[in-house]
N, C-alpha and C positions, 0 to 999 in steps of 0.2 A: 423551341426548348422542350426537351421531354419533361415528362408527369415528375418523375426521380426526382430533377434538379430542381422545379418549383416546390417542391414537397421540402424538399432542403432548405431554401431559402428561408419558404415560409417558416421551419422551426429552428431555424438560425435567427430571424427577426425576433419568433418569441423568446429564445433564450437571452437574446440581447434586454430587451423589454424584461424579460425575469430580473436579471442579473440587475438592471438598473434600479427597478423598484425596491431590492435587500439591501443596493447601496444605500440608498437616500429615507426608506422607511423602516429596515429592522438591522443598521447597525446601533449598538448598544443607546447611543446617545446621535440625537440629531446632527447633522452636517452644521458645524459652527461657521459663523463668518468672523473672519479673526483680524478684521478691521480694528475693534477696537482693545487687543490684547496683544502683548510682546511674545507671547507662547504660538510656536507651529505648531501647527496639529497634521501628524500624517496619518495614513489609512493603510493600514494591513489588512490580508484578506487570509482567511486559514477556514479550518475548524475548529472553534476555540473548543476548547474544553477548559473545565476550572483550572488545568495545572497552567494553559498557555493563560488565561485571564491574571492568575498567581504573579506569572511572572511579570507581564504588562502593569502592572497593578506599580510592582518594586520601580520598573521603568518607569513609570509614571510619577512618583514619587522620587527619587533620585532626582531627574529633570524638571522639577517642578516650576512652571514661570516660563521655562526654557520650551520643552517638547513635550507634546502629548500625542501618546499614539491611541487612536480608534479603531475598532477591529468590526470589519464583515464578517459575520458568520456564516460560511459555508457548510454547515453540519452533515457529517456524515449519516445522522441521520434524516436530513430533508433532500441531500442531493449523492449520488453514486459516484464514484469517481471520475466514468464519463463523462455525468452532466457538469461536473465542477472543469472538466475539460473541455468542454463547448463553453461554458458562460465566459471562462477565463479568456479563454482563445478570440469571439468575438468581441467580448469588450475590451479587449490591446488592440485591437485589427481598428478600431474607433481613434485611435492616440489619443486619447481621455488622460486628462495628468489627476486627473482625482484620486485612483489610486498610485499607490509611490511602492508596497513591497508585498507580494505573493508568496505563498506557499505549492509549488507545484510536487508530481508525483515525480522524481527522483527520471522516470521512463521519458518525463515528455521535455528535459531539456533541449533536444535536438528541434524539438516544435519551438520550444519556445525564448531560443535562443536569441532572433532576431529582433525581439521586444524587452531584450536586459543591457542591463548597461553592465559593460565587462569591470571585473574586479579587482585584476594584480596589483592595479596600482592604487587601489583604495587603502586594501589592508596590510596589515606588516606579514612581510613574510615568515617570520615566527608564528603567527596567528593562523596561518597556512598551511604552516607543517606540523602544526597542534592539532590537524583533522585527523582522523582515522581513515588510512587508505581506503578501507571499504564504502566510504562515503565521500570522502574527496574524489575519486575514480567517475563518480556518476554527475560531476558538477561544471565537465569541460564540453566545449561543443568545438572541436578540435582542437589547438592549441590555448583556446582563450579561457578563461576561468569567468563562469556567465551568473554559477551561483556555488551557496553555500548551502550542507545540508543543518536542518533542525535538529532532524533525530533518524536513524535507521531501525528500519525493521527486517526480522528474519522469520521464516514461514515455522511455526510449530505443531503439534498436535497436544491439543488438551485430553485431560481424561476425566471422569468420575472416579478416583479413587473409592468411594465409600462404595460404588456400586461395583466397581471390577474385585473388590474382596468377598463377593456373593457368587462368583462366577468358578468354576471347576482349574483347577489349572494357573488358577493366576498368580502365583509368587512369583515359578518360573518364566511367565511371562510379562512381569514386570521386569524382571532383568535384563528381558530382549528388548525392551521398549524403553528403559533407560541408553542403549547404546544404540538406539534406530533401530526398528524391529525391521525385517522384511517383508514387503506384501506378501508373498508368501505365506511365511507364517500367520500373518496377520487375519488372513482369510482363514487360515486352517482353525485359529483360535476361534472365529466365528461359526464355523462351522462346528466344531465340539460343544458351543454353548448359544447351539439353536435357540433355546427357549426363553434367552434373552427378547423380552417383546418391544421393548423401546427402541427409537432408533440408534444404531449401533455406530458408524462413522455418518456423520455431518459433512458438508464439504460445502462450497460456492462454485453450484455450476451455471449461474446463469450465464446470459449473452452479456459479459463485460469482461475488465479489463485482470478481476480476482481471477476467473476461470483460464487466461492464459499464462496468467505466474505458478497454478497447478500443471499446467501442461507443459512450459518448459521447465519446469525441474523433473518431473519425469523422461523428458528428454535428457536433461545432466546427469540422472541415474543411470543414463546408459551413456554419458562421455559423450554426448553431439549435441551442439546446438542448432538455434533454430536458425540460422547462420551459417554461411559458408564464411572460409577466410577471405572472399571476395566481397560477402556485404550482402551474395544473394541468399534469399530467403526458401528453405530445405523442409517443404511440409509436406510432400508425398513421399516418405519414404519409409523404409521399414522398423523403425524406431520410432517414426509419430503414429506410426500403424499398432504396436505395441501399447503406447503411451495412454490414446486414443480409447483402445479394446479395453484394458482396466478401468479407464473411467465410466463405460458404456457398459461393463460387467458387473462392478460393484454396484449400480442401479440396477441393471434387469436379470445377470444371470446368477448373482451370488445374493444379489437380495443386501447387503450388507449396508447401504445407505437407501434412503427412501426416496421416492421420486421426485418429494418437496425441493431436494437440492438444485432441481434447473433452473427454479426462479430461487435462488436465495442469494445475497450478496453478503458483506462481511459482516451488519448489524442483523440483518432478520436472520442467520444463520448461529447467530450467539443467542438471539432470544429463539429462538424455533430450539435449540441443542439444552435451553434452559427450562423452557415452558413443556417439553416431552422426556424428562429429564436421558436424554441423550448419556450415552459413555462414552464416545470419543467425537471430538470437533479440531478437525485442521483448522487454523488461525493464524493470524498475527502477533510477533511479543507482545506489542503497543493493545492489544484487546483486552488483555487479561484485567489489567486497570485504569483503563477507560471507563466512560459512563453507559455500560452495557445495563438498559432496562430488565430488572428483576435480578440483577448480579449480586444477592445480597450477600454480606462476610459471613456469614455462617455458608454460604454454596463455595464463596473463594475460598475458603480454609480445603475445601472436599475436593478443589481443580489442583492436578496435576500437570508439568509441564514439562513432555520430552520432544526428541526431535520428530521429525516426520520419517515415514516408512522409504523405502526403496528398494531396488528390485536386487533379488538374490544372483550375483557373482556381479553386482552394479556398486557405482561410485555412492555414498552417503551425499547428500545435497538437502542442502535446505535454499531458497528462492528468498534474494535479498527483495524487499523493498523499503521504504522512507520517503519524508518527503524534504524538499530544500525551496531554500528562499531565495526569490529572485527580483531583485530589485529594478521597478518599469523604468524606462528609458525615457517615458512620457512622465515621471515625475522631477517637479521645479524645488524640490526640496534634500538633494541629495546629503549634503555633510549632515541632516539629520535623520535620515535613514539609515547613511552605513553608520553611525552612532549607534544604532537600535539592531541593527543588526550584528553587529561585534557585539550586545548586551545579549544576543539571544545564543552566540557562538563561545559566549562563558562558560566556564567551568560552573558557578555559582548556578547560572538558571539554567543547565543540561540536568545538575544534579534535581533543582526544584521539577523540570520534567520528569525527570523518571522516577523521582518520589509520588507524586502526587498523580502522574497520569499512567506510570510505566514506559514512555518513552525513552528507547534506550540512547546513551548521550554518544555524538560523535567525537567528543574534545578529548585527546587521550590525555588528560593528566585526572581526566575522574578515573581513566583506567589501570593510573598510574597511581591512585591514591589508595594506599595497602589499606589504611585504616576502615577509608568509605569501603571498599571492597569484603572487608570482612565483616562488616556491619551490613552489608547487600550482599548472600553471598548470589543471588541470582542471577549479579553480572557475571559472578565467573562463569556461570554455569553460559550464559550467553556469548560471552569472549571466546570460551568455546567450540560454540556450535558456528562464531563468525568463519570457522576454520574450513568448512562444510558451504559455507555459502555461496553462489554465483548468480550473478545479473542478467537480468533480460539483457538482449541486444539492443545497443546505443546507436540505433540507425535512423538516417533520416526517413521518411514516410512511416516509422515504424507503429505511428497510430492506425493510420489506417488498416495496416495488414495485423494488427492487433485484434481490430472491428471486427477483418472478415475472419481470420481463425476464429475469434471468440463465439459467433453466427453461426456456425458451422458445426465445430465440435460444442456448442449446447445442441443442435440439431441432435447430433446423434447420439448425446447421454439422452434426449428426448424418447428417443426410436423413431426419429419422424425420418431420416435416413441412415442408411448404410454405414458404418466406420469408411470404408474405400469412398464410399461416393464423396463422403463429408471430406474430407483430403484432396478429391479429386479436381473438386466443385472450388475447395479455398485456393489449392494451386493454381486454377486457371484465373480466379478473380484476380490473384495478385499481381500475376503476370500481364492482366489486360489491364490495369492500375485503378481498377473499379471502388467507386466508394459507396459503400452502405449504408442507404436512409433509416436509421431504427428508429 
């Protein structure tokens, strides 16, 4: 056995071992033994944030005597979406019934399909065609329906308004940035206002799974994905070579982001664009009102919210992500999960999430509700930009060659190699079906 594979093991054991001990000592409240009470009690795993606690809260209530749901906290701030994708993944691979319903990233249903229990025949089919395509689309693991999503996200670019009103030029350049400005331009505008000394674009370039939802929407800007129509995977070519060189430029040749971007992921990239008070940060909708450290409403009133840039005579694209629920296969309590789970696929707690946390709701009758809409009008503005949006590819092994692009091209926003080598080096891993101990 090579050094690789026991090195794997080994933090495959500890992440099992991790994952076990937040079960059993930092969910909210201890593992009950429910011997002597009529109430089930199941176990959800997410990242709670107050608006999901909010809604568990109404569930818990409503159900009272009957079901009570307990939640894992997987925080975005203690775990990256990788690790939340190891823990998960080893503790199904145990058939453990302790937990009964997940939150996965929207990308790894094809992973983690063979640990759900499939859904057509739980829910009404009404309730099914009440999703929004953009989010019912990423919940099939070929014809079977395995989950449901919570909320969807789409990739945007924040700004400092109060700081871009200091800068030469920028009325007109907020007009180009309300309709997707062009990297082009974008650069040229940094370039006119040199003396800008903070960092100027923020981004998430480290080794994960943020840094290749930046990289294939710049492949959408130019109409190809990271996909052929056959399933194989197209990463030496002259479009990720493209994609690649701007991400590699905007760090070393134009200076426009700082080199802090290689290690940052979605939460240190909101405090890092906060604590230097940054003017522009690509992001997620769902960030904006989240529990971003030091987000205080006097900074929220001053964040602006448009699309992301793309390339000049290139498609407008913004890079869906979200996450959905997947109900274990190894839990013995199902009629009270999909209960909790059709309370989460409401109209009533979509809207409580995107009030309270900013996540934007899949259930189209919030989209259908004039009144919530002109009282929010942010979803319009979201509805949208959904028009602009495109999916990673829904393939199977698609984590793995996630790993090695993601390894790769942060190498070269690094400088530690080449743009060509970094392409050369991920084409050949994929094709030898090599997996990446990080």
């Amino acid at each position: 056995m090579n050094i690789e594979k026991i090195i794997y093991i080994i933090i495959s054991t500890l992440l099992v071992a991790i994952f076990i001990f937040f079960t059993f000592v930092f969910s909210p409240k201890q593992l009950e033994t429910e011997t002597n009470t009529r109430s089930s009690t199941i176990y959800f795993v997410d990242h709670i944030s107050s608006a999901h606690q909010k809604v568990i809260d109404l569930f818990n209530q409503k159900y009272k005597g009957s079901i009570k749901v307990e939640t894992i906290n997987l925080s975005f701030n203690k775990f990256s979406t990788n690790e939340r994708k190891e823990l998960l993944a080893r503790y199904l691979r145990s058939r453990n019934n302790r937990i009964d319903i997940i939150s996965i990233d929207q990308i790894w249903v094809p992973r983690f399909a063979k640990w759900a229990v499939p859904l057509q025949t739980l829910l009404d089919s009404s309730e099914i065609r009440n999703i929004t395509s953009n989010a019912i689309s990423t919940c099939f693991f070929y014809d079977t329906l395995v989950a449901v999503p919570l909320y969807i996200d789409i990739a945007v670019m924040l700004y400092r308004e109060d700081l871009l009103n200091k800068l030469a030029n920028h009325t007109k350049f907020v007009e180009k940035l309300n309709g997707s400005v062009t990297w082009e331009d974008f650069i040229n505008f940094y370039k006119s206002n040199k003396d800008y000394k903070n960092p100027f674009f923020t981004f998430q370039a480290d080794d994960y799974e943020g840094l290749i939802c930046f990289f294939v929407e710049l492949l959408a800007n130019q109409e190809i994905s990271l996909v052929d129509k056959s399933g194989k995977v197209i990463i030496n070519s002259p479009e990720a070579k493209i994609a690649l060189e701007l991400l590699v430029d905007l760090v070393h040749k134009y200076k426009i982001s700082p080199y802090d971007v290689t290690y940052l992921k979605e939460n240190e990239s909101f405090r890092y664009f906060i604590q230097n008070n940054g003017l522009f940060l690509r992001t997620w909708s769902s960030m904006l009102d989240d529990e971003v450290e030091g987000l205080s409403e006097n900074l929220r009133e001053k964040l602006k919210v448009v699309p992301t840039p793309h390339f000049k005579n290139g498609k407008i694209t913004g890079i869906y992500g979200g996450w959905n629920l997947m109900i274990s296969r190894f839990s013995e309590k199902l009629p009270e999960v999909v209960k909790f789970t059709k309370f989460l696929m409401g109209a009533e707690s979509q809207k409580i999430m995107f009030e309270e946390g900013g996540f934007l709701p899949t259930n189209k009758a919030v989209y259908e509700d004039t009144a919530y809409l002109n009282k929010h009008q942010s979803l319009k503005f979201f509805r949208e930009l959904f028009k602009t949006g495109v999916h990673r590819p829904f393939i199977q092994g698609y984590t793995n060659v996630s790993d090695i692009i993601s390894y790769y091209v942060n190498l070269a926003i690094k400088g530690e190699i080449t743009v060509d080598k970094a392409l050369q080096e991920a084409e050949q891993k994929i094709k030898d079906n090599a997996i990446l101990v990080k």
